[in-house]
N, C-alpha and C positions, 0 to 999 in steps of 0.2 A: 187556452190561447197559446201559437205557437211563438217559441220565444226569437225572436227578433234579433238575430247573432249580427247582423252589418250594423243595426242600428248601437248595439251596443259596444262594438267595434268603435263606431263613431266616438260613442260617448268617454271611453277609455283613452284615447287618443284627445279629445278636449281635457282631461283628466290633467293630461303631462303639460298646457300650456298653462294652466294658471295655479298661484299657490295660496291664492285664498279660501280657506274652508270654506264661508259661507258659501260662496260661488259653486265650489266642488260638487257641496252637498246636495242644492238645486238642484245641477245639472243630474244628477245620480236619482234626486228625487223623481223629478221628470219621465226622467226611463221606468220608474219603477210605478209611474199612477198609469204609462203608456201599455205594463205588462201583467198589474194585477186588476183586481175588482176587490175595491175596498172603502169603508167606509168610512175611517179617522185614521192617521198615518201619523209616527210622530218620532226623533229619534231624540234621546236622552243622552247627552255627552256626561263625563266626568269634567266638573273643575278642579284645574290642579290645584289652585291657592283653598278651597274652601272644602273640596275633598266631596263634594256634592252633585249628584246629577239634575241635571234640567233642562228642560228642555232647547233646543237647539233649530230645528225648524219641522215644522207640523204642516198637516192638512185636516182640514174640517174639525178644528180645533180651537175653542175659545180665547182671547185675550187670557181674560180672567183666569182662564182654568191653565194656562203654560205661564201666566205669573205666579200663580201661585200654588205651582204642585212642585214638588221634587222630593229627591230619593236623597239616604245616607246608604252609609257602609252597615247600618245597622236592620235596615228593612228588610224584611224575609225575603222581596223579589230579589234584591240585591244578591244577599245570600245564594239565593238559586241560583241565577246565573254564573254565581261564581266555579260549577259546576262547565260552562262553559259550553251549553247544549240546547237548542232552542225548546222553549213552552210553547205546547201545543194546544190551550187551553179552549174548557165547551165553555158555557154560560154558568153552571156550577161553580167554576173556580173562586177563589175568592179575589184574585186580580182584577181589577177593573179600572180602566183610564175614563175616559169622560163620556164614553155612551154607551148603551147597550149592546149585545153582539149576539151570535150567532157563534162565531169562532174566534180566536185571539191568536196572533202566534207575537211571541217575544223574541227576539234573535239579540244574543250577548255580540256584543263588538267589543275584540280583545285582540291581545299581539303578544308573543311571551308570555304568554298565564297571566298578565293584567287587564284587567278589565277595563275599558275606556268609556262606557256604557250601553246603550241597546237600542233597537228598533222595533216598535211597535207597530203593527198591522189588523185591524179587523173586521169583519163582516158582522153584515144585520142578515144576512139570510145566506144557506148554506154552508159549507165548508171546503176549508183549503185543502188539493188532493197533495200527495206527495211528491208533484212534481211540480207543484207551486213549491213545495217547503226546497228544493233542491234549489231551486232557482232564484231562490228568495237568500239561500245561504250564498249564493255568487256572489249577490249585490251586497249582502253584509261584510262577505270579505274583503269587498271591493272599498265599501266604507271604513270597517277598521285599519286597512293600509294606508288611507288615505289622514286620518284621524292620527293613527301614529305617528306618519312623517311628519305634521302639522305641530303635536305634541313634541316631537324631537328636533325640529327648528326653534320651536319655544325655547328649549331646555340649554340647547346651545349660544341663544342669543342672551340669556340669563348670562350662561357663564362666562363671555365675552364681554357683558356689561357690569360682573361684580367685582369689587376690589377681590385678588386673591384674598388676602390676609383677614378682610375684616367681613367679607361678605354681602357686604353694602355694593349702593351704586360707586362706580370707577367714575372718575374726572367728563371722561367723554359723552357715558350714560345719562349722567345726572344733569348735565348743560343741555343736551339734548331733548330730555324730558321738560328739564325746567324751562325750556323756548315754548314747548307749546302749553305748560302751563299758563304762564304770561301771555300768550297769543288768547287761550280762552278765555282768560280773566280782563283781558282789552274789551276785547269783542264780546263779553256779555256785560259787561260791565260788574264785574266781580272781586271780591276785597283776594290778594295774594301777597303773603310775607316768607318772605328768604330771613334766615340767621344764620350765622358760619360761627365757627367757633375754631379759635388755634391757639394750640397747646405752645407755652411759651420757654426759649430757649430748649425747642428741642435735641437740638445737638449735642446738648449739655446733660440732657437726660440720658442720650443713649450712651455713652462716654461713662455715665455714674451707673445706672444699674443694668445695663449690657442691651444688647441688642434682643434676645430672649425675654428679656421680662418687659421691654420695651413694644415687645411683639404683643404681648399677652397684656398692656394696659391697653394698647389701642382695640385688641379684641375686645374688652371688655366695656371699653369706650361706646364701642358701636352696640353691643346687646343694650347698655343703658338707653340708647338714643329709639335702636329699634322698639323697645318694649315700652317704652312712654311716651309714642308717639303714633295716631291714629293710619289708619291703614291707606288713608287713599295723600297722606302724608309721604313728602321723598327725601330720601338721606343718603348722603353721598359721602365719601370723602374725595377732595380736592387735590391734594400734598400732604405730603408723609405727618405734616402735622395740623391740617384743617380741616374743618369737618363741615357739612354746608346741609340744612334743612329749608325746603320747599312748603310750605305750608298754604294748600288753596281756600278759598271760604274763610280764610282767616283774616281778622283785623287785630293790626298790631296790640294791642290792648292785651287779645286773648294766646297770640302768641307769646306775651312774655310772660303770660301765666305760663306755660308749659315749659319755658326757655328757664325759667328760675327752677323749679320744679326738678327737668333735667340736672341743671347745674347743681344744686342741689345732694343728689344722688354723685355723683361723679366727684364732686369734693368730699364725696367722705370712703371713696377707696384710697386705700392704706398709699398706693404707690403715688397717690396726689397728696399726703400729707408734703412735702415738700416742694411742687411746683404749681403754676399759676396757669390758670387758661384765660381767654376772653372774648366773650360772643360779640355779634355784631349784627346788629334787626335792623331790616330795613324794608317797608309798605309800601306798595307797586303804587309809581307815582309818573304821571304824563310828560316830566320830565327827564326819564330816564328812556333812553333810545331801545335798548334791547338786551338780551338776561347777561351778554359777558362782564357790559357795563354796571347794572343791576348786582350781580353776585361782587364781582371788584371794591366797589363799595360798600358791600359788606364784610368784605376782608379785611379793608382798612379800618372800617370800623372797630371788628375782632381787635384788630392788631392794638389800636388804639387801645383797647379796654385792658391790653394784659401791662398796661404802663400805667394802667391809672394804678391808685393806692389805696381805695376803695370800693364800690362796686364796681365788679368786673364787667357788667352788661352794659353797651353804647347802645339808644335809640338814632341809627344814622336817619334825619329828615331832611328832603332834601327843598 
């Protein structure tokens, strides 16, 4: 088949107006079922958070089978492409995605020696000449640029959105997030609990053990929070001395198992023998208008708790 240069002109040029992957991919896919003969098409991304390949959008390819396949860092195909060079595999190999074939080609999609993942292509009958494989490596190049830049507005909107210091979400991240938290849990009708926590007379802390070791509680503050706290859970810090968790699917009950838990762990470092924190939980309720007022109230709540004389934890109900 001759390859189609205006048409892919086209398609490169739709490339530069939009910046959603998925779309991108389409649109790329399209060009490429218009320029091969093939019988299951599928491309494999990397997750950054889970470090796993899966699939990302297919043809002639099962539900079932792109829920439930994916790749590690540890899988031989893995491995091989990590060599950076397309498989040209017959029917012998031992590779095999969900059908039968004739031929297989694997194409790595990568940028800087990282691998981002690959594109799979095969036939039930025949094989791909070598100027299928030239032509086929355009379009993967074309994917992995596209795949990096997508990967690198990620990266950059992370680090726009984390507290320098503590690596958590920043004040603007976390309210952000937590609006369409609350917007989901409206609209399905779903349990959502906010807790803040603020460390008490912090000015007074920094003034007693320096601004350095005041650095390194609040680091340490935030690993506690991250590491006991479930992934699709959010953590933010607020102000130099509040700290604010999102908790969806949760009902109050089961939040303050985890809230005591946290606090718990955090009252027994060394630099908290001597000062007071105090959380503040509060359960998404039809009274509350929307998340600034929502979090607000659980601050005061916090606040309230580092004044009581006993338990530090306030149930704000409204």
């Amino acid at each position: 088949m001759i390859f189609d240069q205006n048409k892919f002109c086209n398609m490169l040029e739709d490339l530069l107006k939009y910046k959603h992957l998925e779309e991108n991919l389409s649109k790329i896919v399209r060009d490429i079922e218009s320029e091969f003969e093939f019988h299951s098409l599928g491309i494999f991304l990397k997750n950054l958070k889970t470090l796993t390949y899966r699939l990302k959008i297919s043809r002639n390819i099962s539900h079932a089978y792109e829920k439930n396949t994916w790749f590690t860092e540890d899988d031989s195909l893995i491995r091989e492409l990590y060599a950076f060079k397309p498989l040209n595999l017959n029917p012998d190999s031992s590779y095999r995605f969900e059908h039968d074939y004739s031929n297989l080609l694997v194409m790595p999609l990568y940028n800087n020696y990282e691998l981002l993942g690959f594109l799979f292509l095969d036939r039930q009958y025949d094989n791909y000449s070598k100027a299928d494989i030239v032509k086929l490596k355009i379009f993967t190049s074309v994917i992995s640029m596209v795949v990096s830049l997508v990967n690198q507005r990620y990266n950059i909107e992370q680090m726009t959105d984390l507290d320098e210091l503590t690596g958590i979400y920043n004040c603007h991240a976390f309210y952000d997030r937590a609006e369409k938290m609350l917007s989901h849990a409206r609209r399905y009708q779903r349990d959502l609990t906010i807790a803040a926590m603020k460390i008490d007379n912090f000015e007074n802390i920094v003034r007693t053990i320096g601004k350095d070791n005041t650095d390194d509680l609040l680091k340490n503050l935030a690993v506690i929070l991250k590491n006991n706290l479930r992934e699709t859970d959010l953590v933010g810090r607020l102000y130099r001395d509040t700290f604010a968790i999102a908790m969806p699917e949760t009902h109050e009950n089961i939040s303050l198992i985890a809230v005591y838990r946290i606090n718990d762990k955090i009252i027994q470092l060394p630099l908290m023998n001597h000062y007071r924190i105090g959380w503040g939980i509060l359960e998404k309720s039809s009274e509350i208008s929307d998340i600034e007022d929502y979090i607000n109230k659980t601050i005061e709540a916090a606040f309230e708790s580092t004044r009581k004389g006993d338990d530090n934890i306030t149930v704000y109900r409204v």
